[in-house]
C-alpha positions in Angstrom: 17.4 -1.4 32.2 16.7 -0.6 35.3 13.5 1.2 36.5 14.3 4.5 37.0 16.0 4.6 34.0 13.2 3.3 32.4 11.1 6.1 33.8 13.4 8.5 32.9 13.8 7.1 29.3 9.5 7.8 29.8 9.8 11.4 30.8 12.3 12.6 28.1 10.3 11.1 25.3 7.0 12.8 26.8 9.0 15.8 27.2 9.8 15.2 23.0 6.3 14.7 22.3 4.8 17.3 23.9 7.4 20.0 21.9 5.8 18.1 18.7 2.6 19.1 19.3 3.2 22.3 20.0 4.9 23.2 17.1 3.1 21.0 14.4 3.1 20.7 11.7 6.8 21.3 11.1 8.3 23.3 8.2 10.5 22.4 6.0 13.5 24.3 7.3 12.4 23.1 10.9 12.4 19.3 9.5 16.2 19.7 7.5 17.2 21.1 10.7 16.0 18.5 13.0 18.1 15.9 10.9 14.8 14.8 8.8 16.3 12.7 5.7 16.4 14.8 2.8 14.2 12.1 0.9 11.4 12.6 2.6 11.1 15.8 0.7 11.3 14.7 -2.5 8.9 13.2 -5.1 9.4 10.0 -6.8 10.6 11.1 -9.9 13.7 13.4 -7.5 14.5 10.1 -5.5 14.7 8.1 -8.6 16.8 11.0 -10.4 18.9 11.3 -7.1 19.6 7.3 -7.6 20.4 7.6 -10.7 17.2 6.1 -12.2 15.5 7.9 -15.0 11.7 8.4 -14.6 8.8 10.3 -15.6 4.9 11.4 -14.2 1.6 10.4 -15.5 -1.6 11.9 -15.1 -4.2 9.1 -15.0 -8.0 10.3 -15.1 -10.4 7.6 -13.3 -13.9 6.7 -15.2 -15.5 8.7 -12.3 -13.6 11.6 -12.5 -10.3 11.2 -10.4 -6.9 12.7 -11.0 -4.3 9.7 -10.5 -0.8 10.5 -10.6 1.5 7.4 -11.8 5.2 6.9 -12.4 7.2 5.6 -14.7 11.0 4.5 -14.5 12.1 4.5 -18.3 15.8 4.0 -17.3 17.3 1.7 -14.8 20.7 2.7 -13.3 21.7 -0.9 -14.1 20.1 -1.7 -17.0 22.0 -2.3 -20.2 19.9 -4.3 -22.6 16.3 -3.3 -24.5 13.5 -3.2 -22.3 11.2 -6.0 -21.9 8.4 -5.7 -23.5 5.7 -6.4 -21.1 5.3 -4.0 -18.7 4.9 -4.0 -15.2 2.5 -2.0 -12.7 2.8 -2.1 -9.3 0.3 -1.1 -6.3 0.9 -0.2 -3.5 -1.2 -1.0 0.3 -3.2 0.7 2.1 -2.6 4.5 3.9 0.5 4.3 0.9 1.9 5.9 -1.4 3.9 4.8 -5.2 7.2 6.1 -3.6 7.3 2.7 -0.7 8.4 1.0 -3.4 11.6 3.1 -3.2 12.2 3.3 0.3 14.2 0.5 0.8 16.8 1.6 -1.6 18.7 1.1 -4.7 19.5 -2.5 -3.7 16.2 -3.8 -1.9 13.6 -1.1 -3.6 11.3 -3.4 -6.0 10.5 -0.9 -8.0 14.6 0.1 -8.6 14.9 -4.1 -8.5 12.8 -4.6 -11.5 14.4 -1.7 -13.1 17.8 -2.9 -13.1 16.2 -6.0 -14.7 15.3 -4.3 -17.3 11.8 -4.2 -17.0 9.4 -1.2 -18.0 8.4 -0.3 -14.2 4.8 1.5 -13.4 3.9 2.4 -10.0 0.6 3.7 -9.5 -1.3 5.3 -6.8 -4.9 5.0 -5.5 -7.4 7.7 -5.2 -7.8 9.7 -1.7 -3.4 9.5 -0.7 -1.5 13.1 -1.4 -0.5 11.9 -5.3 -4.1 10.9 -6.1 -6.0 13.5 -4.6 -8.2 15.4 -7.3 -10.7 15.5 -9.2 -12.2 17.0 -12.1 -15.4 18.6 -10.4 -14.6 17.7 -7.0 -13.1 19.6 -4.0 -11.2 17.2 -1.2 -11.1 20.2 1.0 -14.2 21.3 0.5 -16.9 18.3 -0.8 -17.5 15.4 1.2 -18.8 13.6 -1.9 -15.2 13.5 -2.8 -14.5 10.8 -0.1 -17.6 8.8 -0.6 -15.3 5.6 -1.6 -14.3 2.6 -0.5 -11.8 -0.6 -1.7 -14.3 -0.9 -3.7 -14.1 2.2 -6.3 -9.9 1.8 -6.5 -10.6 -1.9 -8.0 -13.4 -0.7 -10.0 -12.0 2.2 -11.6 -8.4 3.1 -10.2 -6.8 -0.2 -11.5 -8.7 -0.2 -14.8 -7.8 3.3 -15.5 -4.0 2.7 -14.9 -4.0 -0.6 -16.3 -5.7 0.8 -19.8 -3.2 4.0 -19.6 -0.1 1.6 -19.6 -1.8 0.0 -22.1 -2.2 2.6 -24.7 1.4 4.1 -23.9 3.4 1.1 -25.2 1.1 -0.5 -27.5 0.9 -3.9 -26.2 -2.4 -6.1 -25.2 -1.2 -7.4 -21.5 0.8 -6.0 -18.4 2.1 -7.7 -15.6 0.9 -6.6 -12.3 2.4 -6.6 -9.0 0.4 -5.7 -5.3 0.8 -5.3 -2.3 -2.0 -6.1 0.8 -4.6 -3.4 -0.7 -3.0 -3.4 -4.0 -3.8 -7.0 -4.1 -7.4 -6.4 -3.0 -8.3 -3.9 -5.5 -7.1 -6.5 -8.8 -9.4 -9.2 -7.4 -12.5 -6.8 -7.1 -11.4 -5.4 -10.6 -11.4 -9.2 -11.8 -14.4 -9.5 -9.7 -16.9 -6.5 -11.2 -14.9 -6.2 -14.4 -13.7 -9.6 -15.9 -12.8 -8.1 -19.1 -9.9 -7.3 -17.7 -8.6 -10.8 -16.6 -7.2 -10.9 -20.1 -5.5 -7.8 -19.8 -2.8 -9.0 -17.5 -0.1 -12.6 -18.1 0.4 -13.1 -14.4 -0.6 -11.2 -11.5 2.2 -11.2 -8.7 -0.1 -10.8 -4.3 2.8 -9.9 -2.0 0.5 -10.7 1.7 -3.1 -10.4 0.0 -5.4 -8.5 2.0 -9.0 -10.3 1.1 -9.9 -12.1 4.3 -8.8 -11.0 7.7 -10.2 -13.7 10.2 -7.0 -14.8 11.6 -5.5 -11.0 11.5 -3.6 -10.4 14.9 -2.8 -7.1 14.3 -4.9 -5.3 17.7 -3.9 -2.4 16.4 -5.4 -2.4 13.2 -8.3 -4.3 14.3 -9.1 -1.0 16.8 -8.9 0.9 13.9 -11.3 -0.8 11.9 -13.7 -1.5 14.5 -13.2 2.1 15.6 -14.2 3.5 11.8 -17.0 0.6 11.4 -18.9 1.8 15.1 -18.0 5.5 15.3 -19.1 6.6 11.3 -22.1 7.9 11.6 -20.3 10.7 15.1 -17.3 11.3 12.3 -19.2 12.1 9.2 -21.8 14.3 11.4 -18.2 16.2 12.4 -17.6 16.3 8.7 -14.6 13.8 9.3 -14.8 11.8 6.1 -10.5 11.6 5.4 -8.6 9.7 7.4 -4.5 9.9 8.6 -3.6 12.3 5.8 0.1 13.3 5.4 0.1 16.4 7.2 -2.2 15.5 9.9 -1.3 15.2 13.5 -0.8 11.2 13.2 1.2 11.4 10.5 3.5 14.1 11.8 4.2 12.8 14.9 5.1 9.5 13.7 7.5 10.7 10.9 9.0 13.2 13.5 9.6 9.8 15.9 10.9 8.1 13.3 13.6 11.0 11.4 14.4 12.4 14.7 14.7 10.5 18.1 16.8 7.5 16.7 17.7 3.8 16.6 17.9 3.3 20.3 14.2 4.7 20.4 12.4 3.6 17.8 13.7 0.7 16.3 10.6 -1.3 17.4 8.0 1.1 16.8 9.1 2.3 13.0 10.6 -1.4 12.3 7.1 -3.0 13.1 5.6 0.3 11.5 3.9 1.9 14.4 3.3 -1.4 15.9 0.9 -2.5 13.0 3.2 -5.7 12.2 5.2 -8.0 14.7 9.1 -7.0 15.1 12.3 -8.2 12.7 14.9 -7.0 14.0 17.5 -5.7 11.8 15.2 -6.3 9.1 15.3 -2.3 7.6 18.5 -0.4 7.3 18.6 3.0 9.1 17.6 5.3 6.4 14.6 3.1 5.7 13.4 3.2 9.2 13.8 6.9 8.9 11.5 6.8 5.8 8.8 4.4 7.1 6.3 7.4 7.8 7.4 9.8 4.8 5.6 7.4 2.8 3.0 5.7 5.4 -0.9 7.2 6.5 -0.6 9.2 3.0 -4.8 9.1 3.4 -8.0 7.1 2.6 -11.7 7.8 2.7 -13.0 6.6 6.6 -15.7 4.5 3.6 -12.1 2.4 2.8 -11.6 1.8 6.6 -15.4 0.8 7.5 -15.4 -1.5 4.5 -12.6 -3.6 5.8 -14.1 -3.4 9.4 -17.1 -5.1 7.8 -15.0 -8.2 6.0 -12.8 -8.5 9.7 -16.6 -8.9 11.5 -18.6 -10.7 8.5 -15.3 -13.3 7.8 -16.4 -12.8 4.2 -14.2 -11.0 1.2 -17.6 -9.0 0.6 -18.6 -5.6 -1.4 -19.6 -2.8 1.0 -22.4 -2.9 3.5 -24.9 0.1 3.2 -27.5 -1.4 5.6 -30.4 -3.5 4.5 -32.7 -1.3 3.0 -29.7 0.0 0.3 -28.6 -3.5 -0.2 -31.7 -4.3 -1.1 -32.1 -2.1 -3.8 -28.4 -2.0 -4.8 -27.2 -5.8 -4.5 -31.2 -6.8 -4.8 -30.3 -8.5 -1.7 -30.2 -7.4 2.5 -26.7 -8.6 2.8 -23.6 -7.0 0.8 -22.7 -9.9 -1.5 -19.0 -11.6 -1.5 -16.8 -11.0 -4.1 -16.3 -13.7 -7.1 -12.9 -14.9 -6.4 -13.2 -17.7 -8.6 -13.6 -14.8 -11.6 -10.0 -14.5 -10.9 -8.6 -16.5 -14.0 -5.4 -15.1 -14.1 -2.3 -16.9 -12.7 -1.6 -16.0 -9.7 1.7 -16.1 -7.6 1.4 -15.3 -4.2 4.0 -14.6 -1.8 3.5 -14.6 2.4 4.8 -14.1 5.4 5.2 -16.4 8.4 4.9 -13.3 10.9 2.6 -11.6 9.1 0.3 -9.8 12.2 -1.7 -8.2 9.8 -2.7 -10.9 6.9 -3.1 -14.4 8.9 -1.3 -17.5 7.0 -4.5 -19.7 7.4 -6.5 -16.9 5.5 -4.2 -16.7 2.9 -4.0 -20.5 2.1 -7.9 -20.5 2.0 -8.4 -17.5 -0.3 -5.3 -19.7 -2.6 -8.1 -21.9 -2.7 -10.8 -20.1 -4.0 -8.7 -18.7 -6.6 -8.5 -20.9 -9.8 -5.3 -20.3 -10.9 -2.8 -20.2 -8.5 0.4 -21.0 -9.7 2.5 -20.9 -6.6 1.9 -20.3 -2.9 5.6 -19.4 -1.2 6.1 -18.9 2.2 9.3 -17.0 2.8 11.7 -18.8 4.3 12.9 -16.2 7.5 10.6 -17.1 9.7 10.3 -13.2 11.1 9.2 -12.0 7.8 6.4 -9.8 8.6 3.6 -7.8 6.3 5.8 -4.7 5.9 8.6 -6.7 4.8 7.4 -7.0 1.3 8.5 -3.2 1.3 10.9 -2.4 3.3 13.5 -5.5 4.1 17.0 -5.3 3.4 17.0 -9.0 2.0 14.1 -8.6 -0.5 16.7 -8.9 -3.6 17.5 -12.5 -2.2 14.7 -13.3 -0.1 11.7 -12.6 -2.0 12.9 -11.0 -5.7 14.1 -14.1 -7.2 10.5 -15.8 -7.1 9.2 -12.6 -8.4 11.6 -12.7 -11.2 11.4 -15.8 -12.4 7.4 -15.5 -13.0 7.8 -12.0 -14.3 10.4 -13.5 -16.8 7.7 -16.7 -17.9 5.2 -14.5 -18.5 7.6 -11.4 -20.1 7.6 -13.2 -23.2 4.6 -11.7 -26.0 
């Protein structure tokens, strides 16, 4: 390319940015008309219906008084035999949302993968993105106390909540359980704070476990931690305690970039999500690249984003850091304590990788070492598979599913 078409290339997408602001956020007339993918408008239970997949909405309530919404797929498009009876919940990462699990389609979506198999598919969501955003007393509009979370609460009372309501729906003693990054780190603090729960779950599936992040390369993200970690105290005296909402200027830029300008413009920035993740090209069909931020900076407390600016600086997979003078009286100690990985007794399968930006290799083969019972460690064999991957590939069904499968199937059996 040569430079002044480089520079025009420059000017026209200023030129398209600079319309964006001005008329955000965008309708939903403005959106259709724009060439927006008509998914991005619909729930999970309408994609699923759309794909011929039969599912249904739950209404989870949190110990501490939040309103979860989860779903559940009760017929697979390609499912003809009995459902198995262990069921499965899956979580998603972090700024998500349940329907990521979709976005890669009928034939690479894991939650439409699992389906198919025959397996009774949950897909939760954690408090503070759009599905999970109430609360029995509290405002998130209006009450700040509402955001006063971190990792922490979603693994202390998010997953236990979800975990019990599957539970008590289909009458069995154990699930199966499937995360992704965040989804990952909220089961090991559950497992962690509540070990009753260990035996509530037959095998417990980490697609790119986010517990430590010393060898992260992801400069992006690391600015955004650091940024929450130094800058709290300025955004919570501006009453900024929710961060990159759907809806919010961040979020409807990026899914404007993404539905609108096309392939030629942003196959590297939605492919490597924002440039969060290093590059695979060719890695996510069209419409998923499209979909990338439908589903992406859904929301989180700034608490959720200082917490894991505190394990990138402190190298440790620790609880939150108040300061010493509320450690002290909270942990009975000045420094935040680590979580107990070795609490983690349930067998573990975990699943990484190779150009994974955001969740280093070397960190993930040391926290496979503090866990006790780790079954497997897989690499995946493309060597481009980044973090996002796990989501949004073309190639999971072969690349990554059949692993997936063949623990789900071991530990399937009551």
């Amino acid at each position: 390319m040569g430079a002044r078409e480089h520079i025009n290339k420059v000017l026209i997408f200023i030129v398209i940015i600079a319309i964006v602001l001005k008329y955000l956020p965008l309708s939903q007339d403005t959106k259709l008309a724009l060439g927006y993918s008509k998914n991005s408008f619909l729930n999970f239970t309408e994609v699923t219906a759309k794909n011929q997949y039969r599912s249904e909405e739950h209404t989870v309530v949190t110990e501490d008084g939040y309103v979860l919404t989860m779903f559940r797929i009760t017929k697979g498009r390609n499912c003809h035999h009995p459902k198995k009876q262990r069921p499965v919940l899956i979580m998603h990462g972090l700024l998500e949302n349940s329907d990521v699990f979709l976005d890669a389609g009928p034939s690479a979506g894991l939650a439409y993968l699992l389906s198919d198999a025959c397996y009774d598919v949950w897909v939760g969501n954690q408090r503070g993105n759009n599905y999970a955003r109430r609360h029995i007393k509290l405002n998130p509009d209006k009450d700040a106390d509402f955001w006063q979370f971190s990792v922490e609460e979603v693994g202390l009372y998010d997953v236990p909540a979800l975990v019990d309501h599957i539970l008590q729906n289909t009458g069995v003693d154990k699930l199966n359980y499937i995360g992704f990054s965040q989804g990952c780190t909220a089961y090991f603090i559950m497992c962690s704070e509540r070990p009753d729960y260990r035996d509530k779950t037959a095998v417990m599936i980490a697609l790119a476990p986010a517990v430590i992040l010393v060898n992260q390369e992801s400069v992006l993200l690391k600015t955004i931690f650091n940024s929450a970690l130094f800058f709290k105290r300025i955004l919570e005296m501006f009453g900024i305690h929710e961060i990159f909402s759907k809806g919010t200027f961040n979020q409807e830029l990026m899914e404007y970039v993404c539905q609108v300008t096309g392939p030629s413009w942003t196959g590297r920035l939605c492919g490597s999500v924002g440039y969060l993740d290093s590059y695979n090209p060719g890695s996510m069909t069209s419409d998923t690249q499209q979909l990338v931020f439908s589903h992406t900076l859904m929301g989180t407390s700034l608490n959720t984003l200082v917490q894991y600016g505190q394990v990138l600086h402190s190298g440790r997979f620790q609880k939150f850091d108040y300061g010493e003078t509320i450690n002290l009286r909270k942990y009975n100690s000045t420094q935040a304590p680590e979580y107990n990985l070795s609490a983690v007794s349930t067998p573990v399968l975990i699943i990484q990788g190779k150009s994974d930006k955001l969740i280093g290799n070397k960190d993930t083969k040391v926290v496979s070492r503090r866990l006790p019972n780790v079954l497997e460690l897989v690499e995946v064999s493309d060597p481009k598979w980044n973090h996002f991957d796990m989501l949004y590939n073309r190639d999971i069904k072969t690349m990554i599913y059949p692993k997936i499968n063949e623990y789900l199937q071991k530990y399937s059996e009551n």
